[in-house]
VOTI-327500 format. One record per residue: residue number from 1; residue in three letters; x, y, z of N, C-alpha, C, O in turn. Coordinates in steps of 0.2 Angstrom, whole numbers. Layout:
N
R,NUM,ALA,X,Y,Z,X,Y,Z,X,Y,Z,X,Y,Z $
...
//
This chain:
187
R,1,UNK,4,-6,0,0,0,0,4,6,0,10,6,2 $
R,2,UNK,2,11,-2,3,18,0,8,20,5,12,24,4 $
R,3,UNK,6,18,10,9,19,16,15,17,17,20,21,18 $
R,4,UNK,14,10,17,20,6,19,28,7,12,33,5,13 $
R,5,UNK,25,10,6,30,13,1,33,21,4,38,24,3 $
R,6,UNK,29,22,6,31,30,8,37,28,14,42,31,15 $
R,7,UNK,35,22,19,40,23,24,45,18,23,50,17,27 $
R,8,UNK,45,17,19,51,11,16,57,17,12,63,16,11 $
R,9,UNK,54,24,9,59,28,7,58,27,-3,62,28,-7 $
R,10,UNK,53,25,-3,53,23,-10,50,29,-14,45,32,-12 $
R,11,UNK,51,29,-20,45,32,-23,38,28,-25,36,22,-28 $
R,12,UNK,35,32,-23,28,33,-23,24,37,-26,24,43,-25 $
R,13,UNK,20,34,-30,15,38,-34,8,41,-32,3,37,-30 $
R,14,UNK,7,48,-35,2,49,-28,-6,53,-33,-7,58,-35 $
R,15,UNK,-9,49,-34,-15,51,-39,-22,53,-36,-27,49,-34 $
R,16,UNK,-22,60,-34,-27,63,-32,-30,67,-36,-29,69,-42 $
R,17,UNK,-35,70,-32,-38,79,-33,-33,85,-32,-38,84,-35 $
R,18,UNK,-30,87,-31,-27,93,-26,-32,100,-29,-36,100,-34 $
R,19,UNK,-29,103,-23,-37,107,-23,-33,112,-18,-27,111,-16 $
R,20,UNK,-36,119,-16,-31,126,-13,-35,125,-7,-41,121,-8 $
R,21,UNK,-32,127,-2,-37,125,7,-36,131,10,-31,133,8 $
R,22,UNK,-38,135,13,-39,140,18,-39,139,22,-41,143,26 $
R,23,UNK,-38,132,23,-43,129,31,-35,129,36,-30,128,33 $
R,24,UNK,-37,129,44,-30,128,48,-30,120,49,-34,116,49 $
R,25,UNK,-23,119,49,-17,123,55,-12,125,52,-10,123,46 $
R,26,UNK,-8,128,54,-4,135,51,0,133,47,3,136,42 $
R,27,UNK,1,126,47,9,122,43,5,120,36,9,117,32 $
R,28,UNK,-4,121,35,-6,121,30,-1,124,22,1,130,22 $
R,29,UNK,-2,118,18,5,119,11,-1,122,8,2,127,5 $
R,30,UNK,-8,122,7,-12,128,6,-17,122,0,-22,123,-3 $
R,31,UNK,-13,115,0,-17,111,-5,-20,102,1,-17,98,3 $
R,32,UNK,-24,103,0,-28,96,2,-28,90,-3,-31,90,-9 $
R,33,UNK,-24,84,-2,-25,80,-5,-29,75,-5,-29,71,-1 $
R,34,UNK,-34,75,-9,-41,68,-6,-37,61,-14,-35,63,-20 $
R,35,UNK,-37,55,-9,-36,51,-11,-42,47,-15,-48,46,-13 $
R,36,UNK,-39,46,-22,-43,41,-26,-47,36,-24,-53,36,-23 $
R,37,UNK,-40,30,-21,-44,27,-17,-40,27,-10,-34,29,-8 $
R,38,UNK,-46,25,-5,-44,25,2,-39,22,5,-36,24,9 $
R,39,UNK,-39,16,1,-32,11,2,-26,13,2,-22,10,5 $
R,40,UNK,-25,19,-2,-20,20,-4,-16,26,4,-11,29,5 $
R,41,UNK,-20,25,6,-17,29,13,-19,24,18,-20,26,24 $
R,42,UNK,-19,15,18,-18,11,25,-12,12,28,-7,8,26 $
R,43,UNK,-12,16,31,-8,14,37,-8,9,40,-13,6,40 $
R,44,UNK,-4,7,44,-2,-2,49,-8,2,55,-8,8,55 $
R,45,UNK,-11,-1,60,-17,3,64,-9,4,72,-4,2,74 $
R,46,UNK,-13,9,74,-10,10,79,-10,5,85,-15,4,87 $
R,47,UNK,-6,3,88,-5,-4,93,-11,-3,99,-12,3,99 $
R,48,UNK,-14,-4,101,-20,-4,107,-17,0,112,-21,0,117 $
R,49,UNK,-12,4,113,-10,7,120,-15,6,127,-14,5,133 $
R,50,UNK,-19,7,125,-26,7,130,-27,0,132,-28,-1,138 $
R,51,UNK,-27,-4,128,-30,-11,130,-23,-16,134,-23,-21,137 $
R,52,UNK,-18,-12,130,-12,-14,134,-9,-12,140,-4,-15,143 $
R,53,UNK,-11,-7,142,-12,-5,148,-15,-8,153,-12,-10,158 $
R,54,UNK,-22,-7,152,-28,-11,154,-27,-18,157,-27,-20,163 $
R,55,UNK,-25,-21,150,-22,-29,153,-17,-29,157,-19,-32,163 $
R,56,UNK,-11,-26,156,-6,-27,160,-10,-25,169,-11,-29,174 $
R,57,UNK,-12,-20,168,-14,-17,176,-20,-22,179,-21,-23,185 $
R,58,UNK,-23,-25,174,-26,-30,177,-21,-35,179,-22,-37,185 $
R,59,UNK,-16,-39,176,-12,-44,176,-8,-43,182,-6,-48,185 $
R,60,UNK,-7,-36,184,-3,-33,189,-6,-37,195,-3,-41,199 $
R,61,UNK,-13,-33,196,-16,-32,202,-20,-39,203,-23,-40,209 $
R,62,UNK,-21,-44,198,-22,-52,199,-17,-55,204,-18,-57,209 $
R,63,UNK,-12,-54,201,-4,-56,203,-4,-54,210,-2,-58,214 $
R,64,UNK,-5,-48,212,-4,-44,217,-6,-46,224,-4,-45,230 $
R,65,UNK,-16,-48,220,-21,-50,224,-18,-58,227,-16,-59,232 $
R,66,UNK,-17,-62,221,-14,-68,223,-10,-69,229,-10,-72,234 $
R,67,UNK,-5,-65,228,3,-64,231,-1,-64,240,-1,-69,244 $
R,68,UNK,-4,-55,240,-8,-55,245,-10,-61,249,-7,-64,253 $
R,69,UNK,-16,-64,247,-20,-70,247,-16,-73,251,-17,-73,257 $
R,70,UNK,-10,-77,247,-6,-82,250,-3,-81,256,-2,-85,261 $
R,71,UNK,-2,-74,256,2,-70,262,-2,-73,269,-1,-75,275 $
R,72,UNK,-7,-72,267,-13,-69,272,-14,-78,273,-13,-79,279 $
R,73,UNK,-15,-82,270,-17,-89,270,-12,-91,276,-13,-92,282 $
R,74,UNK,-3,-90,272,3,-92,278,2,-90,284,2,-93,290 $
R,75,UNK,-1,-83,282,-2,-80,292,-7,-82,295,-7,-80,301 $
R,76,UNK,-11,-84,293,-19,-87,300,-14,-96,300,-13,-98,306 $
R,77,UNK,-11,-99,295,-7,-106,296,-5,-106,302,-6,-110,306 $
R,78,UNK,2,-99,301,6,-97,307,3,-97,314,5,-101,318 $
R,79,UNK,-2,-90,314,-6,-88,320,-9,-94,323,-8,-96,329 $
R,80,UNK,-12,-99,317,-16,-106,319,-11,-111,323,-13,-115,327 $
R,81,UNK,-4,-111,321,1,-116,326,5,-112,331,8,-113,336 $
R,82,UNK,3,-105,329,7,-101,336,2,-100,344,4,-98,349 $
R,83,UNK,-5,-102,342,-10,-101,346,-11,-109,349,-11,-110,355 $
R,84,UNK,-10,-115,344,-8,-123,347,-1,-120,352,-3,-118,358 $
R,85,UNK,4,-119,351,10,-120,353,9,-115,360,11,-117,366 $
R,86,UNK,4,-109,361,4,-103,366,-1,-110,372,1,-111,378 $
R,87,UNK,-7,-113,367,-10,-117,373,-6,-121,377,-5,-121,383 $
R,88,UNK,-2,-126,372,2,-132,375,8,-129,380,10,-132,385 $
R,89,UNK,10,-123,379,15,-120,382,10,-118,390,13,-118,396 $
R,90,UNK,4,-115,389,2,-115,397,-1,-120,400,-2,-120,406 $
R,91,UNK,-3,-124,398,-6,-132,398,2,-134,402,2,-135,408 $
R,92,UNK,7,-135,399,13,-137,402,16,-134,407,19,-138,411 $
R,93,UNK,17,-124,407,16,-122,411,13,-123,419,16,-124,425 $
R,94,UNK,6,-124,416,-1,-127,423,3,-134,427,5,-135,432 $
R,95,UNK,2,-137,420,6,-143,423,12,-145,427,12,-150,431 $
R,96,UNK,16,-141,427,23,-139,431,20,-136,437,20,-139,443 $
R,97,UNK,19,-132,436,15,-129,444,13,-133,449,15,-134,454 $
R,98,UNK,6,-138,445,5,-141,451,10,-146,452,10,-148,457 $
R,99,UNK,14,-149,448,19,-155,451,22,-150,456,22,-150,462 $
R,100,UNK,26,-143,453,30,-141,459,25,-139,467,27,-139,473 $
R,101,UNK,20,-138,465,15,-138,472,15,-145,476,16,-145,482 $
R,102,UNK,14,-150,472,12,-156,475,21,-158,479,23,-159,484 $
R,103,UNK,27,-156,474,32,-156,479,33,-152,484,35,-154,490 $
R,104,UNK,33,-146,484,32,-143,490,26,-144,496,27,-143,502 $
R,105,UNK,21,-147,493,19,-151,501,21,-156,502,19,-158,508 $
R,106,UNK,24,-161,498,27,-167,500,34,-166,504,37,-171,508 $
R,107,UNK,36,-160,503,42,-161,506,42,-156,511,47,-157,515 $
R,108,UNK,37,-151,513,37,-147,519,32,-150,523,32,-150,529 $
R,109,UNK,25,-154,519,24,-158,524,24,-165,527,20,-169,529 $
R,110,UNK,29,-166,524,31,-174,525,33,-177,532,37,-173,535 $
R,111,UNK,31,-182,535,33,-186,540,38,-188,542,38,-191,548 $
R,112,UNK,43,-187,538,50,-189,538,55,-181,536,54,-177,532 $
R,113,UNK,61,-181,542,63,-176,539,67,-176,534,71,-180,534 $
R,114,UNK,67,-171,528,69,-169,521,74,-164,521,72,-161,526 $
R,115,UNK,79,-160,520,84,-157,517,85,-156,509,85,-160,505 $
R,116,UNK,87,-150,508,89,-148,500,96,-147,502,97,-145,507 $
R,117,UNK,103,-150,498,106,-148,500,113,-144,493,109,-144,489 $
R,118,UNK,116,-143,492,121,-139,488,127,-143,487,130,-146,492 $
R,119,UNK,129,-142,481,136,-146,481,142,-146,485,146,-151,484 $
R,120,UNK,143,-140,489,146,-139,494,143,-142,501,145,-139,506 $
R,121,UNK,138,-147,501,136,-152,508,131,-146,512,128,-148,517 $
R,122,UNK,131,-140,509,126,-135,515,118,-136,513,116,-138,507 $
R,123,UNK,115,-135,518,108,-136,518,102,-129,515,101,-123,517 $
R,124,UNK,101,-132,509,98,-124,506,89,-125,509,86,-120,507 $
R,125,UNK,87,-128,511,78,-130,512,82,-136,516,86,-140,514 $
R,126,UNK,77,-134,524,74,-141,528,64,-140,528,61,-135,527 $
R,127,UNK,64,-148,530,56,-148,530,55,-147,538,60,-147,542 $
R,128,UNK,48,-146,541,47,-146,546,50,-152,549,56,-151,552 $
R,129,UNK,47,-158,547,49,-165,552,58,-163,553,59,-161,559 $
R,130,UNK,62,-162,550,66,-163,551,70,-154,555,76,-154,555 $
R,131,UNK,66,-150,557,67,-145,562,65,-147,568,70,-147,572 $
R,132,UNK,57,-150,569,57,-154,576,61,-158,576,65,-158,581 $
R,133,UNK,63,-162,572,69,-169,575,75,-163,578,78,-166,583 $
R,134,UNK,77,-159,577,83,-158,577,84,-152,583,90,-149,585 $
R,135,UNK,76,-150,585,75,-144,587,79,-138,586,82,-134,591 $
R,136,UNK,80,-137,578,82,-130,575,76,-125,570,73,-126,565 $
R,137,UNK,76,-121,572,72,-117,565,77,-118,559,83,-119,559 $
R,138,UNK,70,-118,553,73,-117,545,78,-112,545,83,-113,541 $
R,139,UNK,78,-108,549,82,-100,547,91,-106,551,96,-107,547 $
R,140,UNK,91,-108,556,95,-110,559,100,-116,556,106,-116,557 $
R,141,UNK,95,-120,552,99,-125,547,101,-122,541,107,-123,540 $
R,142,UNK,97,-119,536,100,-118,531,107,-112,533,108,-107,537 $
R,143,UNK,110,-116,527,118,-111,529,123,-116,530,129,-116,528 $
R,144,UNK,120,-123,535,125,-127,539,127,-131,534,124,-133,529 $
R,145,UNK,134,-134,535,132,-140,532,130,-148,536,129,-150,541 $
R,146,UNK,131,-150,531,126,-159,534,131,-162,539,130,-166,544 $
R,147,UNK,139,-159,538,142,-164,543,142,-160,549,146,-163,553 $
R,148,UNK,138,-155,552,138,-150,557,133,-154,561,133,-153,567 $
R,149,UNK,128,-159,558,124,-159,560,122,-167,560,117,-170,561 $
R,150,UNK,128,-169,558,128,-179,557,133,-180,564,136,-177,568 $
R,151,UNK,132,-186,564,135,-189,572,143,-191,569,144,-193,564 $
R,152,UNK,145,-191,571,154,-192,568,153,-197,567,152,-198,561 $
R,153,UNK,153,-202,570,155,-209,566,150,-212,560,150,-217,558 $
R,154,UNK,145,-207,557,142,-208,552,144,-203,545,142,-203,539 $
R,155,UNK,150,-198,547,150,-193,545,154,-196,539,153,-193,534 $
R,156,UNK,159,-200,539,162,-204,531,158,-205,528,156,-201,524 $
R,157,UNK,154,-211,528,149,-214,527,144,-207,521,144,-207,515 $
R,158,UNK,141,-203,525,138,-198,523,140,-194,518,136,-191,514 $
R,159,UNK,147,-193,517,152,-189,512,153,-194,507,153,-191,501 $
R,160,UNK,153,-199,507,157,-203,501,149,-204,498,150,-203,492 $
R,161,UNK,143,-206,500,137,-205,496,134,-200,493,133,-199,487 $
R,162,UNK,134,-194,499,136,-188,496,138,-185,489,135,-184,484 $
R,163,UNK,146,-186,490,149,-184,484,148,-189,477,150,-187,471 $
R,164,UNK,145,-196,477,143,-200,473,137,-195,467,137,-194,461 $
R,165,UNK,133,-194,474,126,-191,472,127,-183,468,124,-182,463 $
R,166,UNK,132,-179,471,134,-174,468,138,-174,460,138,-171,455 $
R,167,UNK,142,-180,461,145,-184,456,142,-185,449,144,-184,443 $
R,168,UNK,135,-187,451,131,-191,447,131,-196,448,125,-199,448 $
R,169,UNK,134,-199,449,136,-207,451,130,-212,452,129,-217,450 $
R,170,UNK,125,-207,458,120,-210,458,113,-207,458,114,-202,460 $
R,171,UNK,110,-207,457,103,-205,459,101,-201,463,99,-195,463 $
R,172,UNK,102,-205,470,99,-208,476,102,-210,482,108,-209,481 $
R,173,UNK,101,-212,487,103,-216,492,99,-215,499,96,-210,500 $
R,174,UNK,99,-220,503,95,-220,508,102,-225,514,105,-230,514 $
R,175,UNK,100,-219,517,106,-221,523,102,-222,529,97,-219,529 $
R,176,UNK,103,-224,534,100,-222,542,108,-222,547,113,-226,549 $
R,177,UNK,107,-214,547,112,-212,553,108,-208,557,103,-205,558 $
R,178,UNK,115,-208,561,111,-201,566,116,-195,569,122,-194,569 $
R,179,UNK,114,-193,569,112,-183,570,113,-183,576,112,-187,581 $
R,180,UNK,114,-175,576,116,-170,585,110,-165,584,110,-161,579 $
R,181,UNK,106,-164,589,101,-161,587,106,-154,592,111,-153,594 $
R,182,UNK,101,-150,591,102,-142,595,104,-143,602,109,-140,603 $
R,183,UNK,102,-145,605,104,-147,611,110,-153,613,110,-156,618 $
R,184,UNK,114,-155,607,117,-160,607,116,-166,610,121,-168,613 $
R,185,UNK,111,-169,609,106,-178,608,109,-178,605,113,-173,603 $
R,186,UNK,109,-185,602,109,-191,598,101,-191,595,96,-191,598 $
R,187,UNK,100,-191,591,94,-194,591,98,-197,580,94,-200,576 $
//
């Protein structure tokens, strides 16, 4: 066509009316060309600017919305095992509590007397039973240590299990010795 020879740089042959124009705009050469036939001026159409815009900003904010979406999806997932994890955590929590409750009355009210004691042999916690055995207050025992208050000839004996227990060595041990109470008995 027409067009596509003019932009190619070629000559081109141009078979119209011409005719004098008075009409604007000011770069008017003063003649109007009308075309024989109309074909002879197709130009290629102008690309859609518009609908290519349109599309892209729609494909944008699909994409966009999607992205969002998933975001949103991950974060209640999250929220959803971080509110499991917050439960199970006071649930175990509660449960600590009362075991450490149920030791602390097993061990301040127990029938037998009890001792905490420190890897250095001193007494950090006595239970009652074992203040009336010994007629000392709590305040009086803790500080001391175990062999202050063990009968000498039991007093090896009680170091070498001791240091076992502090060792790791053992668990445990159950010994029967005896003690000097506050008024130095035997008991």
């Amino acid at each position: 066509a027409f067009a596509s020879r003019l932009m190619q740089g070629g000559n081109a042959e141009i078979v119209g009316i011409a005719s004098q124009s008075c009409k604007d705009p000011p770069f008017n050469t003063g003649y109007i060309l009308v075309p024989r036939d109309p074909k002879d001026f197709a130009f290629a159409p102008v690309p859609p600017y518009r609908l290519i815009l349109v599309t892209a900003s729609v494909a944008l904010l699909l994409f966009a919305s999607g992205y969002l979406w998933l975001q949103r999806r991950n974060a209640v997932r999250h929220a959803h095992k971080l509110t499991l994890l917050t439960q199970s955590l006071q649930r175990s929590e509660e449960a600590l509590r009362q075991s450490e409750e149920r030791f602390r009355k097993a061990f301040e009210d127990g029938p037998m007397g009890i001792a905490l004691g420190s890897p250095d042999w001193r007494i950090l916690k006595a239970n009652r039973a074992l203040c009336r055995m010994l007629g000392y207050s709590e305040q009086e025992l803790v500080g001391r240590r175990f062999v202050d208050i063990t009968h000498p000839d039991d007093t090896d004996r009680t170091m070498e299990l001791a240091g076992q227990l502090f060792a790791g060595e053992v668990s445990g041990y159950q010994l029967e010795k005896r003690y000097i109470t506050k008024d130095q008995h035997v008991c």
